[in-house]
C-alpha positions as CSV (number, residue, x, y, z in Angstrom):
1,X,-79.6,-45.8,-32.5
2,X,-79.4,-41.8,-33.0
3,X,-76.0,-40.5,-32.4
4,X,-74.4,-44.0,-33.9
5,X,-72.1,-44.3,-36.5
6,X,-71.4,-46.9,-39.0
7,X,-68.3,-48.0,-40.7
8,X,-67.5,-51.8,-42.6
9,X,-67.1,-53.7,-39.5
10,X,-67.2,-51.5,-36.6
11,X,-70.2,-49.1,-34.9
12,X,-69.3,-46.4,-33.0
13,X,-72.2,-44.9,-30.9
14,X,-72.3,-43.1,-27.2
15,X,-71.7,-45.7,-24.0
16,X,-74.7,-45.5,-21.9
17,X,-74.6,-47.1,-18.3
18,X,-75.7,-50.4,-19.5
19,X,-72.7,-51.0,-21.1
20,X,-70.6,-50.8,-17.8
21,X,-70.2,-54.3,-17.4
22,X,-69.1,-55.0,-21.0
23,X,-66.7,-52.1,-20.8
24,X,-65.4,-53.3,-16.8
25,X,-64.6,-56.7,-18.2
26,X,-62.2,-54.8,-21.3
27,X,-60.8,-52.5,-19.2
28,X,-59.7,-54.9,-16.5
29,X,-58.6,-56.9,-18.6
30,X,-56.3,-54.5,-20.7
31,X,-55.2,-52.8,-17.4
32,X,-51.4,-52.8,-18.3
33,X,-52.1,-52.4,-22.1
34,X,-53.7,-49.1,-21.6
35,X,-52.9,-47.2,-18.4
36,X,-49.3,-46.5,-19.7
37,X,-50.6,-44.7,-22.1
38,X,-53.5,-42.3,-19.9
39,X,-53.1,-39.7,-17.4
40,X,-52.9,-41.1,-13.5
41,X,-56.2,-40.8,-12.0
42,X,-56.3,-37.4,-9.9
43,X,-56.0,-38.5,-5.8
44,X,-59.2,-38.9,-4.2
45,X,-61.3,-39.6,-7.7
46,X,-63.5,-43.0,-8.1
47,X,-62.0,-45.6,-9.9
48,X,-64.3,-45.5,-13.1
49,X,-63.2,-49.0,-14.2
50,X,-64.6,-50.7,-10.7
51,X,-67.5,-47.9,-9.6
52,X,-70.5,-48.1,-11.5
53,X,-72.2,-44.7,-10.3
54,X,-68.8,-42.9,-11.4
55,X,-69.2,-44.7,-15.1
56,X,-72.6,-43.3,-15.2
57,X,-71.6,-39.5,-13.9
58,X,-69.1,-40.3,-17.0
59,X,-71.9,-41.0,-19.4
60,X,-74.0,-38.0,-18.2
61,X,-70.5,-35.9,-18.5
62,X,-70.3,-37.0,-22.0
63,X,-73.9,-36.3,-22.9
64,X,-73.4,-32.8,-21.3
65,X,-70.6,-32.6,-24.2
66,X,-72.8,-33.5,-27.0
67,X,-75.8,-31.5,-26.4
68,X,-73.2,-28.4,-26.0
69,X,-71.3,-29.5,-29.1
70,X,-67.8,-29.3,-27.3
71,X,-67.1,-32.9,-27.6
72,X,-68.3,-36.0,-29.2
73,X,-67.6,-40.0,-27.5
74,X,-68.1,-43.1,-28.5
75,X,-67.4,-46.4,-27.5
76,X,-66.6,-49.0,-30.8
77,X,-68.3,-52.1,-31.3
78,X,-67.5,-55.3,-33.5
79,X,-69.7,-57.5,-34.0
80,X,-72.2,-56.1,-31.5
81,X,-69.5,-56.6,-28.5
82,X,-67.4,-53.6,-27.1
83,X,-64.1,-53.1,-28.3
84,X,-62.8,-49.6,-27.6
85,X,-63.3,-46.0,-27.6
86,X,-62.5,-43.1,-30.3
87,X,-63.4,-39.8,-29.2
88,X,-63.7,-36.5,-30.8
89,X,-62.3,-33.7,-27.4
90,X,-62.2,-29.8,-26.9
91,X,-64.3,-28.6,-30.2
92,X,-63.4,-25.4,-30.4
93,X,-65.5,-23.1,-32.7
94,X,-65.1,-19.6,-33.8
95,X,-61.2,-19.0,-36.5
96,X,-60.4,-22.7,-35.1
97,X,-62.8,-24.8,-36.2
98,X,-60.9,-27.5,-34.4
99,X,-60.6,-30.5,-32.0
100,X,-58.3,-33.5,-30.6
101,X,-58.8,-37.3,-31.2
102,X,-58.2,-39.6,-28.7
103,X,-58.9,-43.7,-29.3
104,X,-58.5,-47.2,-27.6
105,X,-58.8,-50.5,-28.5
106,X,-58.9,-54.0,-26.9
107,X,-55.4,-55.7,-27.1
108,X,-57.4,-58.8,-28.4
109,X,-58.4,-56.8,-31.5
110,X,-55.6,-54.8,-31.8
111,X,-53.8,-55.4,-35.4
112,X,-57.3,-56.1,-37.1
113,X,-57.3,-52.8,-38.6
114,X,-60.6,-51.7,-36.7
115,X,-59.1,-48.6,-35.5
116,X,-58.3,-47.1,-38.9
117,X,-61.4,-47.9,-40.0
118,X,-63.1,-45.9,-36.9
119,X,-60.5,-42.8,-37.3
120,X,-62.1,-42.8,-40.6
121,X,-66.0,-43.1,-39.9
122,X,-65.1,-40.2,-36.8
123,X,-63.2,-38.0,-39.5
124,X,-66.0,-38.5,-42.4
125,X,-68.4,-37.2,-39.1
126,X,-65.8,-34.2,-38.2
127,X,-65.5,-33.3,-41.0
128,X,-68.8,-33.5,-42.8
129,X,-71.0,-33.4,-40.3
130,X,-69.9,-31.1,-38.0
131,X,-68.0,-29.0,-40.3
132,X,-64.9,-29.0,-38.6
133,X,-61.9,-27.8,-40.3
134,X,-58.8,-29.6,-38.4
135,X,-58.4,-33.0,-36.3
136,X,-55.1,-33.2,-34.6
137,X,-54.1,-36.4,-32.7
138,X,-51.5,-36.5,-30.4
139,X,-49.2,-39.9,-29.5
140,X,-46.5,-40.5,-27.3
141,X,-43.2,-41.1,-30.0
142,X,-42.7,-45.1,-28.5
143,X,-46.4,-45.5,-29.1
144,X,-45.7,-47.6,-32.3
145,X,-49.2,-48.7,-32.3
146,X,-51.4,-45.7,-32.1
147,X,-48.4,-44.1,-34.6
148,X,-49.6,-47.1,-36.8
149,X,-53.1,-46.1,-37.0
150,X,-52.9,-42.8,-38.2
151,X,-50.0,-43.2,-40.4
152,X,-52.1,-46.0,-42.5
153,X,-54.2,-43.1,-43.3
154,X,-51.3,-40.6,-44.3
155,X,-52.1,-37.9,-41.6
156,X,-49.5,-35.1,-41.9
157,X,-46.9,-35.4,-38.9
158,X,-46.5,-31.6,-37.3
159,X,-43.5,-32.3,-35.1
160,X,-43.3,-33.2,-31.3
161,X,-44.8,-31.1,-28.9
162,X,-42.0,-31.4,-25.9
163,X,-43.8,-32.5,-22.5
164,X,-46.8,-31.8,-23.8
165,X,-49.1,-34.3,-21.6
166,X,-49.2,-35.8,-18.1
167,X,-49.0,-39.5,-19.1
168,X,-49.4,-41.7,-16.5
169,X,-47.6,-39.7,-13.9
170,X,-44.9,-38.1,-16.8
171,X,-44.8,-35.1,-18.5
172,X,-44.9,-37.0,-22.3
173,X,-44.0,-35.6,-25.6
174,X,-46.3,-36.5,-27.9
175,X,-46.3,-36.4,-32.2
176,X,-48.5,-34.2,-33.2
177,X,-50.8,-35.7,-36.7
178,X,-53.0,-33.4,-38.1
179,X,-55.5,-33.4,-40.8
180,X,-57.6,-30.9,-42.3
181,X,-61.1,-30.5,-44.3
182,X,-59.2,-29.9,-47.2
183,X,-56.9,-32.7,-47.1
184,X,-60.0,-35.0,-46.2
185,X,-61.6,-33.6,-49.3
186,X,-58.8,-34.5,-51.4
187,X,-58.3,-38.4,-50.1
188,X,-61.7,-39.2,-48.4
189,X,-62.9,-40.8,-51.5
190,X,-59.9,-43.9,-51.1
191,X,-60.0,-43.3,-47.6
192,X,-64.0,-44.7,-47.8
193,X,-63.4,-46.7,-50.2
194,X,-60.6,-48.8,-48.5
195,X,-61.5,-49.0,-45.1
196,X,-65.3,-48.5,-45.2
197,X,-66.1,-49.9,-48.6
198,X,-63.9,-52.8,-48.4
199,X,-61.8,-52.1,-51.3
200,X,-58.5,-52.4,-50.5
């Protein structure tokens, strides 16, 4: 499918509406597992998880990103069946060559080290696709779990950014991970060839 992308075990490509009901069932059923992690929905917004027409004003939100280059979404799937999201937000151009990463996975797959695995298939992309020169991702400090994803890959730690997001109804601080084109350069070789390859 054009704008997919492969890794080992996972495929990340862009949700399109008919994946609502495969992505309702997930998020439903990883309610608590995910919103204390997310902004609160603004007052007066559809729910996205139970209105169909408000998933689909999503997808055509996210197209809108692609075709303008600020942004790049996809959901992840194993073994043809939806699993998550990993999402490339805010491409800036121009001196910053930069974005932010945000992911999500299904509880039920969580530990299976899919989600390092995606981080690196979306980097390899960033990176050499899109010629980016930095990926930052940002995490919440008692977010062992997403910490755990990016520290398997050795992203450089850049401090804590004090109340740096809303997070479900919270001003958060968040560890700041970045990664740059040059440090990709200099690991992307064992990074492919232990998570995509299989080589570990």
């Amino acid at each position: 499918m054009p704008g997919s992308l492969s890794g080992r075990r996972v495929l990340l490509r862009p949700l399109e509406v008919n994946d609502f009901g495969a992505w309702q069932e997930v998020r439903r059923r990883n309610r608590d597992w995910l919103t204390r992690w997310e902004p609160q929905r603004l007052s007066g917004a559809p729910d996205v998880v139970e209105d169909r027409t408000a998933f689909a004003n999503r997808c055509s939100a996210r197209r809108r990103e692609r075709q303008r280059g600020s942004g790049h979404s996809f959901g992840i799937f194993v073994d043809g069946a939806f699993a998550g999201e990993i999402n490339l937000n805010s491409i800036q151009r121009g001196p910053f060559q930069s974005c932010y990463v945000g992911y999500w996975i299904d509880e039920a797959l969580a530990g299976n080290a899919y989600m390092p695995e995606a981080l690196v298939v979306l980097a390899r992309f960033a990176f050499e696709e899109l010629r980016l020169h930095r990926i930052q991702v940002s995490i919440v400090p008692r977010n062992s779990a997403s910490r755990r994803v990016v520290e398997k890959l050795r992203l450089r730690d850049e401090g804590t950014a004090v109340r740096y997001l809303e997070i479900n109804g919270v001003w958060e601080d968040h560890v700041r991970y970045g990664f740059t084109v040059e440090e990709w350069k200099e690991c992307s070789e064992d990074l492919v060839a232990e998570w995509i390859a299989g080589r570990r």
